[in-house]
LUMVODO-745400 format. One record per residue (C-alpha): y, x, z; residue number from 1. Coordinates in pm, whole numbers, padded with zeros to 5 digits. Example, Ala and Ser with C-alpha at 12.3 -4.5 7.8 and 13.67 -1.06 7.14 Angstrom:
py/px/pz/i
-00450/01230/00780/1 $
-00106/01367/00714/2 $
//
This chain:
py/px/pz/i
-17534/05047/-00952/1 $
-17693/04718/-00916/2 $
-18024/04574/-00774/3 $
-18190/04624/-01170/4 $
-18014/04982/-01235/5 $
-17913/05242/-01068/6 $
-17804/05561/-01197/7 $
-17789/05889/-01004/8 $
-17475/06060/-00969/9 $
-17628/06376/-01149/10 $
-17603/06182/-01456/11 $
-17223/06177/-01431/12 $
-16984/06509/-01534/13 $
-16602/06482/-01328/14 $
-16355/06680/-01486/15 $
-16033/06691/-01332/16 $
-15639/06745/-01444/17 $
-15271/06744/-01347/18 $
-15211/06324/-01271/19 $
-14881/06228/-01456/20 $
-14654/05946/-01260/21 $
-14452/05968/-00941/22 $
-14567/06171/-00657/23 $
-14327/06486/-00632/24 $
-14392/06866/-00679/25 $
-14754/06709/-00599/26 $
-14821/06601/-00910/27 $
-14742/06960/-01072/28 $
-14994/07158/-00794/29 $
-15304/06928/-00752/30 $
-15550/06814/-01009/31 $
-15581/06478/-00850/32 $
-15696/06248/-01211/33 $
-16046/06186/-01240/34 $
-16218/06202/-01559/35 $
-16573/06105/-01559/36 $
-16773/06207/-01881/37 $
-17129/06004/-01967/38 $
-17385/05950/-02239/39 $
-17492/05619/-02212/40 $
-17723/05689/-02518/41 $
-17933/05909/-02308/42 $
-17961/05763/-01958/43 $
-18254/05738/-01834/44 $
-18185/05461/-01606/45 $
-18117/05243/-01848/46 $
-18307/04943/-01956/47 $
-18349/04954/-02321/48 $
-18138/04590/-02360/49 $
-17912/04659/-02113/50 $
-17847/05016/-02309/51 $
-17796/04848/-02626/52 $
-17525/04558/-02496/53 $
-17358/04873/-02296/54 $
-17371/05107/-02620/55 $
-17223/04766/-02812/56 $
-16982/04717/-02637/57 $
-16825/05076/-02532/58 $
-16850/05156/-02943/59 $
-16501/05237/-02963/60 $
-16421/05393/-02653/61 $
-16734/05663/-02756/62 $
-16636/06037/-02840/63 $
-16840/06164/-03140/64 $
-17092/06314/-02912/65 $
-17177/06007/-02754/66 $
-16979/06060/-02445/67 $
-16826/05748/-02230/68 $
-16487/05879/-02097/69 $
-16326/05670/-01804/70 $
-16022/05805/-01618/71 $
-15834/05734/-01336/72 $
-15516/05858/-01210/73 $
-15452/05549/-01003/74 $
-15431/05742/-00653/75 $
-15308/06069/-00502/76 $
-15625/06129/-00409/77 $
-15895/06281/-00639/78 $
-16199/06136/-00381/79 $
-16046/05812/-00471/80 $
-15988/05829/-00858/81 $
-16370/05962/-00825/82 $
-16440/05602/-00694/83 $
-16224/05424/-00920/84 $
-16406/05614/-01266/85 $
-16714/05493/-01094/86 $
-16626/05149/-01022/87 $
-16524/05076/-01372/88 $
-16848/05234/-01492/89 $
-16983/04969/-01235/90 $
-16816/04684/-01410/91 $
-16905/04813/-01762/92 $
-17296/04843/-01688/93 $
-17270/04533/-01508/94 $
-17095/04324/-01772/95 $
-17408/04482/-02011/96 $
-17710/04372/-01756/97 $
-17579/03990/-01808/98 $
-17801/03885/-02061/99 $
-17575/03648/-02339/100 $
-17619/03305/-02291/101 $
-17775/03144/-02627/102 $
-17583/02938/-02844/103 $
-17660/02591/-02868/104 $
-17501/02458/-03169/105 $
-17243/02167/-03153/106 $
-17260/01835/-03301/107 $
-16987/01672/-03454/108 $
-16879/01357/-03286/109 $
-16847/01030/-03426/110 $
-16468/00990/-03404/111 $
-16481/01382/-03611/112 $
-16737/01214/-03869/113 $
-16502/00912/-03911/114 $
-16200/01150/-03909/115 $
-16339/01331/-04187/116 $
-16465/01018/-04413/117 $
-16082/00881/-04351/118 $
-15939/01209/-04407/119 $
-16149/01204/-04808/120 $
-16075/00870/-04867/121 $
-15713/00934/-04851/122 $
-15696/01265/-05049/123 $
-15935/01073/-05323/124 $
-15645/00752/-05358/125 $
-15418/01073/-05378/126 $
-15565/01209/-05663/127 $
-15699/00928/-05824/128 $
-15311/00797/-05806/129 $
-15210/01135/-05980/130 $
-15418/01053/-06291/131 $
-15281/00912/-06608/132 $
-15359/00500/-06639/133 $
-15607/00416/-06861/134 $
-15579/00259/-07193/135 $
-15705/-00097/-07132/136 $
//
């Protein structure tokens, strides 16, 4: 997959079904859509962070056995779907080997600090206009 993982194809199950979308009788005789089952959870491959961003980040897309399910029905051609599951996978496990950057927390500028003061000051004379007069 990349030059810090790289995961053998054995790891990968292909299943294969009927593609929906134009292509003719073609699309009622061949099972040209890819579906490529995975468990992320147990790869081997895997660095431990990089398995933890990836497992973060596919949460929802999980089945309740811990299978990663990508499909592709982009092509006529099952070789190609085959590709396509596996360049998405690419992407995926890619985005997950980026480290996050770290945040470095913000300071307020001075025109937000004076903002701010200005912004009090004015709500204060609001409510201090509201309140009954006193009795001197």
């Amino acid at each position: 997959m990349t030059e810090l993982v790289s995961i053998p194809l054995d790891e990968f199950r292909f299943e294969f079904a009927r593609s929906g979308g134009p292509g003719g009788q073609n699309v009622n005789k061949v099972n040209s859509k890819a579906v490529l089952r995975w468990k992320p959870a147990e790869s081997p491959s895997l660095p431990l962070a990089v398995r933890d961003r990836l497992l973060r980040a596919v949460a929802s897309r999980l089945t309740k056995e811990g299978e990663l399910l990508v499909t592709s029905q982009l092509t006529r051609d099952q070789g190609r779907n085959v590709e396509d599951c596996l360049d998405k996978v690419r992407e995926l496990v890619l985005a997950a080997a980026r480290p996050p950057r770290p945040r470095r927390p913000s300071r307020p500028t001075l025109a937000s600090k004076v903002r701010r003061v200005e912004a009090k000051l004015r709500r204060s004379t609001t409510k201090r206009l509201r309140r009954k007069p006193d009795a001197d």
